[in-house]
N, C-alpha and C positions, 0 to 999 in steps of 0.2 A: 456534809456538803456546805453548808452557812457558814461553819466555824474554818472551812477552806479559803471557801470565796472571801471570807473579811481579812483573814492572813495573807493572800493576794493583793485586795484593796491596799491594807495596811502597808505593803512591802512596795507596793508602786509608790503611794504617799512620800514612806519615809526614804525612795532614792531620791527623787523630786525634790523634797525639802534639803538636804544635805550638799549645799555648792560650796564649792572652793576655788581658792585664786585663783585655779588653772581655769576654768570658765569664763571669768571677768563678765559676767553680766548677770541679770535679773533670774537668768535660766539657766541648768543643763547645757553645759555645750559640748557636742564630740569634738575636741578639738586634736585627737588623736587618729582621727578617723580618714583610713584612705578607701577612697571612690575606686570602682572597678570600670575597667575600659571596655564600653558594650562593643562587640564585635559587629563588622561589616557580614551581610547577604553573601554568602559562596557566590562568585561570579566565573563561568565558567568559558573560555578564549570559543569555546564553538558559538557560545550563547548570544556574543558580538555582534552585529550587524554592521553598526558604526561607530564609530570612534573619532573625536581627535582631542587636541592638546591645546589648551591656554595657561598663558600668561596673563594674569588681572594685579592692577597696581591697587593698593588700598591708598587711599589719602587720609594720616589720622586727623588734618588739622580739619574735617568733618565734622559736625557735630554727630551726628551717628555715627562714627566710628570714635567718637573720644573713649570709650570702654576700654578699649584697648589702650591709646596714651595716659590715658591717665588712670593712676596719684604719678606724675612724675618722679617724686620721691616713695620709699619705701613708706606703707602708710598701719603701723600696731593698732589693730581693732579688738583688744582683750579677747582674753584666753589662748593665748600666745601663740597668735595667728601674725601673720605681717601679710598685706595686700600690696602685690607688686603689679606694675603694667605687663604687658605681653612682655617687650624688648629685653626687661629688668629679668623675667623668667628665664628669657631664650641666653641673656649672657651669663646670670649664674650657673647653668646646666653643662652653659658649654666648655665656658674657660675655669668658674670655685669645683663644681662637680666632678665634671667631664663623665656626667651622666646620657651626653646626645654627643653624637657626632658632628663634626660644620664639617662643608664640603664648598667645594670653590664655586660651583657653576649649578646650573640647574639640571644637569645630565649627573649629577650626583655619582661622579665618578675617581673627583682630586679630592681626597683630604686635606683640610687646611689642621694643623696644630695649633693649639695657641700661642704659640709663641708668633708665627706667621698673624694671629689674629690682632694681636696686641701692636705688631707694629702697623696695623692699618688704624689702629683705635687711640695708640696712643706715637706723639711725634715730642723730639725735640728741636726746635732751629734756632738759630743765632739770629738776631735784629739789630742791627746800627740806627740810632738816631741820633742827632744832632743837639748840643746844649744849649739852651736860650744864653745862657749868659756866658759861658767860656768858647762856645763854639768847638768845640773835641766834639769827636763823635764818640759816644758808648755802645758797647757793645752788650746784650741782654740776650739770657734765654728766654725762647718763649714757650710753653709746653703747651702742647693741642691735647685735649683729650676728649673724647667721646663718651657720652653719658644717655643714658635712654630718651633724655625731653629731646638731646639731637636728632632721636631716630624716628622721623615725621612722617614715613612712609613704607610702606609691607608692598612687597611683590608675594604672590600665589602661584604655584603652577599646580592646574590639579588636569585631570580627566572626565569627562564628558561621553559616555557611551550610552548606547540602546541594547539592553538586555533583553531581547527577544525570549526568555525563558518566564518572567518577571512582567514584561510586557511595561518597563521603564523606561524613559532618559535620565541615568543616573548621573550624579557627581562626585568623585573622590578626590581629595587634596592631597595631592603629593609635595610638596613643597613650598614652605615660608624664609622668606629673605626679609629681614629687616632693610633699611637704607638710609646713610645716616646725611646729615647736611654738615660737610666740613670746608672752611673757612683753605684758598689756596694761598699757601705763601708767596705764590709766587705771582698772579693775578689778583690778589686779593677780594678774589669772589669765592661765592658759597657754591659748592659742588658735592652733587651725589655722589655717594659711594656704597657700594654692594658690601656689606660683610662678613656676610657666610649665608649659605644655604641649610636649611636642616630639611633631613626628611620627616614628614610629617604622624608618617604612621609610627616613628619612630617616640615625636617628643607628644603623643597622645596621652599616655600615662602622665606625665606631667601637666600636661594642661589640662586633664581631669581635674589634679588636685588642685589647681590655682585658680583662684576666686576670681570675679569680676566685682570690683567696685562698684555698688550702688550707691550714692547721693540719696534717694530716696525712700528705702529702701532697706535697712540694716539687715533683718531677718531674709530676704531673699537670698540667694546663693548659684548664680549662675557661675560656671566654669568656662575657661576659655575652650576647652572642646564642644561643649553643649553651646556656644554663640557662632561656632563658626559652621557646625553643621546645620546650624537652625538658619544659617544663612544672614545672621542678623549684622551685615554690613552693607556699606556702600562700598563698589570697586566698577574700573573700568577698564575695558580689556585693550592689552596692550600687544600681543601677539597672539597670532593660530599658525597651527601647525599647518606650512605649507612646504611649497617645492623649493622655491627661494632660500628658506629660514630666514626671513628676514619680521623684524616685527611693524607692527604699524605706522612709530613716526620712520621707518625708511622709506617710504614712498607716500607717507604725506607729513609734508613741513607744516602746514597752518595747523596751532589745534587745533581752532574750530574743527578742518578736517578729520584730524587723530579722533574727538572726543563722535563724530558724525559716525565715521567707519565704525569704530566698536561699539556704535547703537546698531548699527548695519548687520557685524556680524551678531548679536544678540537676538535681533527679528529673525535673520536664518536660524537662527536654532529654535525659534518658537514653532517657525513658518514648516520645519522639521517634522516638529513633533506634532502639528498636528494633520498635515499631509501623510503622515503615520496610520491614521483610522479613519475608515466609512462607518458613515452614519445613513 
């Protein structure tokens, strides 16, 4: 049993000591290693009591939500890892992979291809200006292209229910829209744009494996699925499911108002839950 137990000791030692390039640091690293997607609670349509539907804008330029924007760029942390932001994940999956589907709208029902995606992300137009010194006009292409630091802001659409079996107010996300700030040729102002929907249950296995950049932090290892279930953002809500379909700034123009109503509907959902139980 001794002469067991030290050949154990021994064999943990000598994997420990033996690193190779593929590690790139001081330790062991799995850097082969895929994460498993923990499953959702069986939720069963009788178990319902209530239900409805939002819309929440994230704002990256946040300081709690920088996790998500940033490294801007693709950022090599050894052992041949690369740490991408959200944006960077969701467009290699969807246009180098075409391991996630994009879908037009948030009713996840039009496929977009990418070809359809590219012409939203990438333009070419013609620009005449005029010569200081000969006075001709020239004529220049100008190419727009869209890159992940453009994409400043995340739409969410998930579900909000009371599972009466569970005795919950649960949350599920159904869907991530990037939105990107592009420059209008024709106005010459920055304008949002939508470009693409993904389902979220879909691109979960991906954002299992994809890291969250720490600054502080190297050895830590949060993934974009474990930040967004742990709720570790700032967002505010932009539509609920009503008779209308209409969302918040339709029937209020002032922010101030817009940002007032979606504190508004936020209190009804507390105010919900806990008119839910006697005490």
């Amino acid at each position: 049993m001794i002469s067991g137990a030290s050949q154990a000791q021994y064999n943990v030692l000598e994997h420990n000591s033996k690193l190779t390039p593929l590690d790139g640091h001081a330790y062991r690293t799995h850097h082969d290693f895929q994460n498993r997607v923990l499953e959702y609670p069986f939720v069963r349509e009788d178990d319902i009591l209530w239900s409805k539907t939002y819309i929440q804008k994230i704002d990256l330029r946040q300081k709690v939500n920088h996790p998500l924007y940033f490294p801007q760029y693709p950022v090599k942390i050894g052992g041949g890892k690369v740490i991408m932001n959200l944006a960077d994940n969701l467009l290699k999956a969807v246009l180098t992979d075409g391991s996630i589907t994009a879908y037009e709208t948030e009713y996840f029902d039009e496929i977009l291809t990418s070809q359809e995606i590219n012409k939203i992300m990438f333009s070419i137009d013609t620009i005449e200006y005029e010569d200081i010194d000969t006075g001709e006009l020239i004529s220049e292409l100008d190419t727009i292209k869209v890159e992940s630091k453009d994409i400043k802001e995340l739409l969410i659409i998930e579900d909000r229910f009371f599972d009466k079996k569970r005795s919950v107010i649960d949350v599920r996300i159904l869907g991530i829209c990037p939105v990107a700030e592009v420059m209008n040729n024709e106005t010459l102002e920055m304008e949002k744009v939508k470009l693409f929907w993904v389902w979220f249950p879909e691109a979960r296995q991906l954002m299992a494996n994809a890291t969250v950049y720490n600054s502080f932090n190297s050895a830590e290892r949060m993934t974009y699925d474990e930040l967004f279930h742990k709720r570790l953002f700032a967002s505010v809500i932009t539509k609920e499911s009503n008779l209308y379909d209409r969302a918040v700034y339709d029937y209020k123009k002032n922010k101030m108002n817009q940002l007032l109503e979606a504190e508004r509907i936020k209190n009804d959902i507390r105010n919900l839950e806990s008119d839910l139980w006697e005490y």
